[in-house]
C-alpha positions as protocol buffer text, in pm:
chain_id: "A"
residue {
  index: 1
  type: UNK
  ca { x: 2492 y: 1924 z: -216 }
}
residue {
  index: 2
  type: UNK
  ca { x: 2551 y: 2047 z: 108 }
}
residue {
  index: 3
  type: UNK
  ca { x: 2842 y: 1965 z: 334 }
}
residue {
  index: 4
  type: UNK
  ca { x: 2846 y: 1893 z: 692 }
}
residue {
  index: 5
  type: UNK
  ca { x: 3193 y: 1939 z: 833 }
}
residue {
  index: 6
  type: UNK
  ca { x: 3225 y: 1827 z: 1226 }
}
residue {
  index: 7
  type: UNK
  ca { x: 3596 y: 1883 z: 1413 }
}
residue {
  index: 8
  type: UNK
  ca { x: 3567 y: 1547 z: 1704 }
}
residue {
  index: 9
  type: UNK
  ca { x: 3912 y: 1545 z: 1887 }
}
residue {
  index: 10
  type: UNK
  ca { x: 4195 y: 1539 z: 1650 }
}
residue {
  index: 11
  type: UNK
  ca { x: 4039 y: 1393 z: 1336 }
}
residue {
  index: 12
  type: UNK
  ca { x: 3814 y: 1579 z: 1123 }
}
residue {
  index: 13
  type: UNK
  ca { x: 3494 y: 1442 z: 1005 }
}
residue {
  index: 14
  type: UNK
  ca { x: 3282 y: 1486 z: 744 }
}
residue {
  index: 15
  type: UNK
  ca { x: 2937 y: 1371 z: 619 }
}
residue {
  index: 16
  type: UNK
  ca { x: 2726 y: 1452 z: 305 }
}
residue {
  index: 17
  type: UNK
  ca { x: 2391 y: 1539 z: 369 }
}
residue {
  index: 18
  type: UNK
  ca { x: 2164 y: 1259 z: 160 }
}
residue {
  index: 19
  type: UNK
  ca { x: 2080 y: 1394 z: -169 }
}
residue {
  index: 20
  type: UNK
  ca { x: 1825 y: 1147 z: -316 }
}
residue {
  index: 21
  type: UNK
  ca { x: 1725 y: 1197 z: -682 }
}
residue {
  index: 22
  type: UNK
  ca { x: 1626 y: 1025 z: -935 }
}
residue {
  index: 23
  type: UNK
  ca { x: 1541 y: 1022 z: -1345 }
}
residue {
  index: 24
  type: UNK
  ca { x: 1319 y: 854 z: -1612 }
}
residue {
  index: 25
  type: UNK
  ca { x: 1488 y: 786 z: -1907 }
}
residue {
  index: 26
  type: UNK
  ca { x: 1145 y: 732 z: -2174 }
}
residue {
  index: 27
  type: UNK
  ca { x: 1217 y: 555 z: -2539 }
}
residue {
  index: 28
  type: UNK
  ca { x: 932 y: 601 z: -2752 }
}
residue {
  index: 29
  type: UNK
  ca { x: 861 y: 346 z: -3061 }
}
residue {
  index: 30
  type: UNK
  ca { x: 658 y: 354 z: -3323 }
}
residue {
  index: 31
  type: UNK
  ca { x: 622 y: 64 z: -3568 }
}
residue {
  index: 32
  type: UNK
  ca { x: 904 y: -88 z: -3436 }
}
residue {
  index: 33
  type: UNK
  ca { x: 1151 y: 214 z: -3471 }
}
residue {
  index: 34
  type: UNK
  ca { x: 1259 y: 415 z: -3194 }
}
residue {
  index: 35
  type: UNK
  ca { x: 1159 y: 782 z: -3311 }
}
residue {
  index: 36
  type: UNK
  ca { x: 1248 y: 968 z: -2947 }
}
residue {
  index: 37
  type: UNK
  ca { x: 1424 y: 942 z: -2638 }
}
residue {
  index: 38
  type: UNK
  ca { x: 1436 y: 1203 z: -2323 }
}
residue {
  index: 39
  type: UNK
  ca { x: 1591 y: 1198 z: -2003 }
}
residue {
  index: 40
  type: UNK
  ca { x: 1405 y: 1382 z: -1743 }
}
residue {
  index: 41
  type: UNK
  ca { x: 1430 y: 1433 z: -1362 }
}
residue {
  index: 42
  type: UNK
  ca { x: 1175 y: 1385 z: -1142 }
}
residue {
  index: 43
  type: UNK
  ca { x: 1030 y: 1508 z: -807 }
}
residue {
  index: 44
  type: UNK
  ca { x: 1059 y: 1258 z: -477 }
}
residue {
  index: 45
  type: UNK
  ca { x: 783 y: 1346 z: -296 }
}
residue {
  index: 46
  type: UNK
  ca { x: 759 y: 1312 z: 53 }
}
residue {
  index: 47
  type: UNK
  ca { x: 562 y: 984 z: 109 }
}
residue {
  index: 48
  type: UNK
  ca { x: 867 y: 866 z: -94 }
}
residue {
  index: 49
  type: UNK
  ca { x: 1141 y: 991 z: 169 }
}
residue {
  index: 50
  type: UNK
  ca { x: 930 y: 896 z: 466 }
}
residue {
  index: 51
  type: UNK
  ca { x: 892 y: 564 z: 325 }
}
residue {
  index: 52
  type: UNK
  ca { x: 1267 y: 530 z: 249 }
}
residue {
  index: 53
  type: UNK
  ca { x: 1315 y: 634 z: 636 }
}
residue {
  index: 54
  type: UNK
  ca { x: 1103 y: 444 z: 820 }
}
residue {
  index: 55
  type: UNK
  ca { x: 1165 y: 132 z: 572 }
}
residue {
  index: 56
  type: UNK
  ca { x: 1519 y: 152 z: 677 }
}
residue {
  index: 57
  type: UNK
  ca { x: 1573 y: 302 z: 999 }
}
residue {
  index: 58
  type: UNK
  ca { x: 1167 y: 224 z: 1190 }
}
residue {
  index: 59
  type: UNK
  ca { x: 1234 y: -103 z: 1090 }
}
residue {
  index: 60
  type: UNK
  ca { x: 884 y: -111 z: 872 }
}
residue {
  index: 61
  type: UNK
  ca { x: 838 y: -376 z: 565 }
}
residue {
  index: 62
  type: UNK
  ca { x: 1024 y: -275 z: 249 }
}
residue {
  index: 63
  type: UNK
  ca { x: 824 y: -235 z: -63 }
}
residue {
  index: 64
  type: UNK
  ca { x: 911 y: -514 z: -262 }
}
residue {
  index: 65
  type: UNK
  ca { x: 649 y: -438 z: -567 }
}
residue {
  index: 66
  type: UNK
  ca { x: 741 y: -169 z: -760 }
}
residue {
  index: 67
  type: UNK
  ca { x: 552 y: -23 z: -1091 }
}
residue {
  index: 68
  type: UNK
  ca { x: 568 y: 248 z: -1327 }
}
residue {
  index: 69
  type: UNK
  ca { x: 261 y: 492 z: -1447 }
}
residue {
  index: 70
  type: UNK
  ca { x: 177 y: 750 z: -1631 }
}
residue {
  index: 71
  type: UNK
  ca { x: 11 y: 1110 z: -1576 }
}
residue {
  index: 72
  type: UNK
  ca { x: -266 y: 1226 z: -1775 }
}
residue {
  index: 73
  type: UNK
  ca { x: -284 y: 1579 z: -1968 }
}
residue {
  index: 74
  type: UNK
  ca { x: -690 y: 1605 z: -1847 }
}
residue {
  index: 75
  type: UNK
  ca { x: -714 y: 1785 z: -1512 }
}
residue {
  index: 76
  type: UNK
  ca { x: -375 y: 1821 z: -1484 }
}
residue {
  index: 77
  type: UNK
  ca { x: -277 y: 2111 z: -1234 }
}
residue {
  index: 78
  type: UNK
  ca { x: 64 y: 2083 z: -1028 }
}
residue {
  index: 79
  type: UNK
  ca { x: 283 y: 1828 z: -902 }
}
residue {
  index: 80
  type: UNK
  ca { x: 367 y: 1856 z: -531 }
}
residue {
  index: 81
  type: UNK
  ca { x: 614 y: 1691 z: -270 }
}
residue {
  index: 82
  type: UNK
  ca { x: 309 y: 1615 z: -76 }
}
residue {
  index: 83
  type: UNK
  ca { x: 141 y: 1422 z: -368 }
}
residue {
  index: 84
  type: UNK
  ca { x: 24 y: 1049 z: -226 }
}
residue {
  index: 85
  type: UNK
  ca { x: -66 y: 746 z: -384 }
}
residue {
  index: 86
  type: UNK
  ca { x: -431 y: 727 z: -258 }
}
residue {
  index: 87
  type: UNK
  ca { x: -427 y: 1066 z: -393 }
}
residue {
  index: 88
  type: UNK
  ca { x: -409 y: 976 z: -788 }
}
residue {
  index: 89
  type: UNK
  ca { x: -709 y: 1046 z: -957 }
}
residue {
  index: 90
  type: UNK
  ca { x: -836 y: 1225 z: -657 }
}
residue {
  index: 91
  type: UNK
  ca { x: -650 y: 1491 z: -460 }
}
residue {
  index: 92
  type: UNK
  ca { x: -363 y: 1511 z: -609 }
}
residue {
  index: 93
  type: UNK
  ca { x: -300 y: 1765 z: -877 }
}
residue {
  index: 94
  type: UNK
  ca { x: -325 y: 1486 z: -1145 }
}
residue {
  index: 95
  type: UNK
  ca { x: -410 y: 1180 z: -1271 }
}
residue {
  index: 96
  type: UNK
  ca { x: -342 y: 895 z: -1399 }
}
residue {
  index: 97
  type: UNK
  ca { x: -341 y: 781 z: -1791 }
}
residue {
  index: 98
  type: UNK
  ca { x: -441 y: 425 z: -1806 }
}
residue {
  index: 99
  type: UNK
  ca { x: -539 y: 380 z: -2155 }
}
residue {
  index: 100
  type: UNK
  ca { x: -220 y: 144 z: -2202 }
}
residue {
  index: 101
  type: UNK
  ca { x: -174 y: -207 z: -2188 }
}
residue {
  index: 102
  type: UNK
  ca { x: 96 y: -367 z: -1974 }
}
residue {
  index: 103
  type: UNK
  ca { x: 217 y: -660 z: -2234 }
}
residue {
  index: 104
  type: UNK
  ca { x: 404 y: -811 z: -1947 }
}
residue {
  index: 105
  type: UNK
  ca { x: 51 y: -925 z: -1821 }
}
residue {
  index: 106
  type: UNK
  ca { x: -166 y: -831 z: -2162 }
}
residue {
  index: 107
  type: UNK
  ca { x: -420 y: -658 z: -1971 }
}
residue {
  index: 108
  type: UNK
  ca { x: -546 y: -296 z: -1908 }
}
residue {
  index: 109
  type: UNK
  ca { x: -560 y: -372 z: -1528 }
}
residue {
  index: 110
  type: UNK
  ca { x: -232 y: -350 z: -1446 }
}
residue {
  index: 111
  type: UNK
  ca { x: 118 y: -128 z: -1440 }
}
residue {
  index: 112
  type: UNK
  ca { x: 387 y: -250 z: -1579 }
}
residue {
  index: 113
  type: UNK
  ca { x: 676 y: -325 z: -1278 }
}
residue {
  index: 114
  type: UNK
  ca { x: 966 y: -136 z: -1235 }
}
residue {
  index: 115
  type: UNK
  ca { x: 1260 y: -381 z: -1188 }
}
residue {
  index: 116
  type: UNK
  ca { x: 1524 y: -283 z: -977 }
}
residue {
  index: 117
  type: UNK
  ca { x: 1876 y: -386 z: -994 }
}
residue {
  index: 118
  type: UNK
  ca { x: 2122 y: -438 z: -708 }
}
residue {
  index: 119
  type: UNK
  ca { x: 2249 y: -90 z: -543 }
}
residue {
  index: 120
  type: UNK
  ca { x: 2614 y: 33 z: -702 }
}
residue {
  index: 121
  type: UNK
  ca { x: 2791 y: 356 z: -711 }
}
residue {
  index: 122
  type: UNK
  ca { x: 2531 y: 470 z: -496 }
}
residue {
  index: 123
  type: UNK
  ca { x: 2207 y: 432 z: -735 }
}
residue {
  index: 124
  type: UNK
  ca { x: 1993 y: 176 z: -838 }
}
residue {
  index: 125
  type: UNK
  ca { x: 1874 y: 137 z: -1208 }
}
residue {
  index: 126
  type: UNK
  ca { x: 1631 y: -44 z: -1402 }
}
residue {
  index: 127
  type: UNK
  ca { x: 1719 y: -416 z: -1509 }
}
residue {
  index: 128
  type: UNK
  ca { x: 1537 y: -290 z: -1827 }
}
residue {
  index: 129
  type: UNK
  ca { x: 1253 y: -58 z: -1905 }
}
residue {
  index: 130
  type: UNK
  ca { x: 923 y: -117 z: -1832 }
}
residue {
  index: 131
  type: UNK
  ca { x: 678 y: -112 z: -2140 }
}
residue {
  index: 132
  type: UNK
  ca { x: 365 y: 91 z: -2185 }
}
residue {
  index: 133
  type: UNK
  ca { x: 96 y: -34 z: -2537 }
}
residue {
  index: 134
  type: UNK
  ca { x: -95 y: 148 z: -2661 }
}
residue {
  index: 135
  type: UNK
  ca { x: -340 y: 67 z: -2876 }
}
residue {
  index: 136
  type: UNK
  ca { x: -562 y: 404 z: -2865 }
}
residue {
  index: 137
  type: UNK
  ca { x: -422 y: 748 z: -2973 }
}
residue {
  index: 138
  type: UNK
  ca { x: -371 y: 967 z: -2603 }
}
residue {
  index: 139
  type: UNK
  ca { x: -157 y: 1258 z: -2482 }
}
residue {
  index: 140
  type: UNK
  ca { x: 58 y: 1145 z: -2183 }
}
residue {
  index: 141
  type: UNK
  ca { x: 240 y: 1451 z: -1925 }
}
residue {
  index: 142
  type: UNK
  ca { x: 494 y: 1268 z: -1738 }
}
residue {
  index: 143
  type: UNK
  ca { x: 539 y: 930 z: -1551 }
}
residue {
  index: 144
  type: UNK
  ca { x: 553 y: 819 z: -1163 }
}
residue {
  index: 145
  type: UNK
  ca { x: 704 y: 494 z: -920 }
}
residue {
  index: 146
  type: UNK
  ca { x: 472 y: 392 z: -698 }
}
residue {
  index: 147
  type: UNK
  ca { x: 529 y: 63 z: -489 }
}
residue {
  index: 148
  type: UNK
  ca { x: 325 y: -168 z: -209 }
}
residue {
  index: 149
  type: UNK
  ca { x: 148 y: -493 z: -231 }
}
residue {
  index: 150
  type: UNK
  ca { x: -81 y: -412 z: -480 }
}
residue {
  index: 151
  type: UNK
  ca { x: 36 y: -73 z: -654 }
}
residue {
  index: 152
  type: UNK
  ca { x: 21 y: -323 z: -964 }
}
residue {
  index: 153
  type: UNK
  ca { x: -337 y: -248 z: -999 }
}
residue {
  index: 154
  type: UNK
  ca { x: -456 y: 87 z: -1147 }
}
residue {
  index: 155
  type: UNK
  ca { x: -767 y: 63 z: -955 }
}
residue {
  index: 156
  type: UNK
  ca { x: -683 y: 34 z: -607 }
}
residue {
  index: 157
  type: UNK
  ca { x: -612 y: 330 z: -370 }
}
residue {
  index: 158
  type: UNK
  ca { x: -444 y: 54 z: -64 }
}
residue {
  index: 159
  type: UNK
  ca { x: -340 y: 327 z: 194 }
}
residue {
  index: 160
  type: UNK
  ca { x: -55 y: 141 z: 195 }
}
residue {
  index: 161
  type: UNK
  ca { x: 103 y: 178 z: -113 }
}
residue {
  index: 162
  type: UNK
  ca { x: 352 y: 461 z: -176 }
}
residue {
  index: 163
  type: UNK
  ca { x: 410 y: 704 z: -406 }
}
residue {
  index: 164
  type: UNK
  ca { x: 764 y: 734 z: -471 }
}
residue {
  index: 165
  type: UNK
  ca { x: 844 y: 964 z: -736 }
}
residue {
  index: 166
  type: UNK
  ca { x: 655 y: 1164 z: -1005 }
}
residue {
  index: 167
  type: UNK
  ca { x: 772 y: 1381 z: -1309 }
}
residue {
  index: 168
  type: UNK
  ca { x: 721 y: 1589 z: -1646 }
}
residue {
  index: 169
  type: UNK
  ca { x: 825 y: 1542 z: -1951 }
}
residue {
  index: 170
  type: UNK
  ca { x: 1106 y: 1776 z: -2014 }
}
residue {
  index: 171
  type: UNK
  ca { x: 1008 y: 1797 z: -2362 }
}
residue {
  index: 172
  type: UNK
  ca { x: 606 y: 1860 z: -2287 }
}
residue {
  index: 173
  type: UNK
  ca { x: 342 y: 1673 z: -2342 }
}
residue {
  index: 174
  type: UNK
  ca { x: 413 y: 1319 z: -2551 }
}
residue {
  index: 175
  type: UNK
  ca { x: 127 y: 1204 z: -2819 }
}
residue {
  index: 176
  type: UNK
  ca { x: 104 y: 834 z: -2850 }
}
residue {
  index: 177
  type: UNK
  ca { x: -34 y: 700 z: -3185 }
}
residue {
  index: 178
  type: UNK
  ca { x: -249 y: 333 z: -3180 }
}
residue {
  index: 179
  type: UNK
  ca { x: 57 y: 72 z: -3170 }
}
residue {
  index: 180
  type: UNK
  ca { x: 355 y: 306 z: -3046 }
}
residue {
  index: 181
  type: UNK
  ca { x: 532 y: 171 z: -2768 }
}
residue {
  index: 182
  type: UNK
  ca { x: 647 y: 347 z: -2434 }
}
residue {
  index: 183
  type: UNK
  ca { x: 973 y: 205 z: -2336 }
}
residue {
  index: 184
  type: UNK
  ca { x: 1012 y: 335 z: -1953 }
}
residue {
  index: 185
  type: UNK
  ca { x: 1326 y: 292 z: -1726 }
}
residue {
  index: 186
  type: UNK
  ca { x: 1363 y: 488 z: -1391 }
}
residue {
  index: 187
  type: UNK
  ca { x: 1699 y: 544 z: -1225 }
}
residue {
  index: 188
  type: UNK
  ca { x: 1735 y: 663 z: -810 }
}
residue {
  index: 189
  type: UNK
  ca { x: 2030 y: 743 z: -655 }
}
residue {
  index: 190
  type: UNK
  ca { x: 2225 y: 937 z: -334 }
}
């Protein structure tokens, strides 16, 4: 973290430059019986920090629907800060993995939301992980938060959703078998 130190007068101030991170934390189930968990870091790409500035100091409309997804081992080539959300599954170095079911809706439409708790000690954390079913055997790279009015849907590139964050598995890819379960909680903080 970098320090700025600034001498005003007689007192002495000092600010930290804002260090915004964040981290997945991914459980992984199988028949019931948690067999793995990793915590990994992740990269905020810049949509993400613009978003976060103008959201809070442009006075623009706060994402208020966040969601969870998943990256995709087939064409996979680089993640980048300048990675968007109408990007994914087209310009991006990736794509996304959508052979999952969101059991919070029961459908194959839809990612699973991210539920945010109240900001303390400067982060905000999952209420509890969102889930990922899978009821087809696939190879998953890493996970992403994207948010806007419809980032819910796996289908839709709205210009106006944002992609947040993105990230690898520390551990390399992850094989899912037919019924394992991908237990998914995201953590951001300053």
């Amino acid at each position: 973290m970098t320090l700025i130190v600034t001498l005003i007068g007689p007192f002495l101030l000092e600010a930290a430059m804002l260090n915004l991170r964040g981290q997945y934390c991914l459980q992984h189930f199988r028949r019931g019986q948690l067999i793995e968990t990793e915590v990994f870091g992740n990269l905020i790409t810049n949509e993400g920090r613009e978003f976060i500035l103008d959201s809070n100091f442009n006075g623009e409309l706060q994402t208020i629907n966040w969601h969870l997804g998943l990256i995709s081992v087939f064409g996979f080539t680089i993640l980048s800060p300048s990675d968007i959300y109408t990007g994914i599954n087209t310009t991006n170095g990736w794509g996304e993995e959508d052979n999952y079911s969101d059991p919070t809706t029961d459908t194959f439409l839809t990612r699973p939301p991210w539920q945010p708790e109240d900001a303390a000690d400067n982060k905000v954390m999952s209420i509890s992980p969102a889930l990922f079913d899978f009821h087809d055997s696939v190879t998953i790279k890493g996970a992403f938060l994207c948010g806007g009015a419809d980032a819910e849907n796996k289908i839709t590139a709205n210009s106006g959703n944002v992609l947040f964050s993105e990230a690898l598995f520390a551990n390399g890819n992850r094989a899912f078998l037919v019924d394992d379960q991908l237990r998914l909680a995201y953590t951001v903080q300053v």
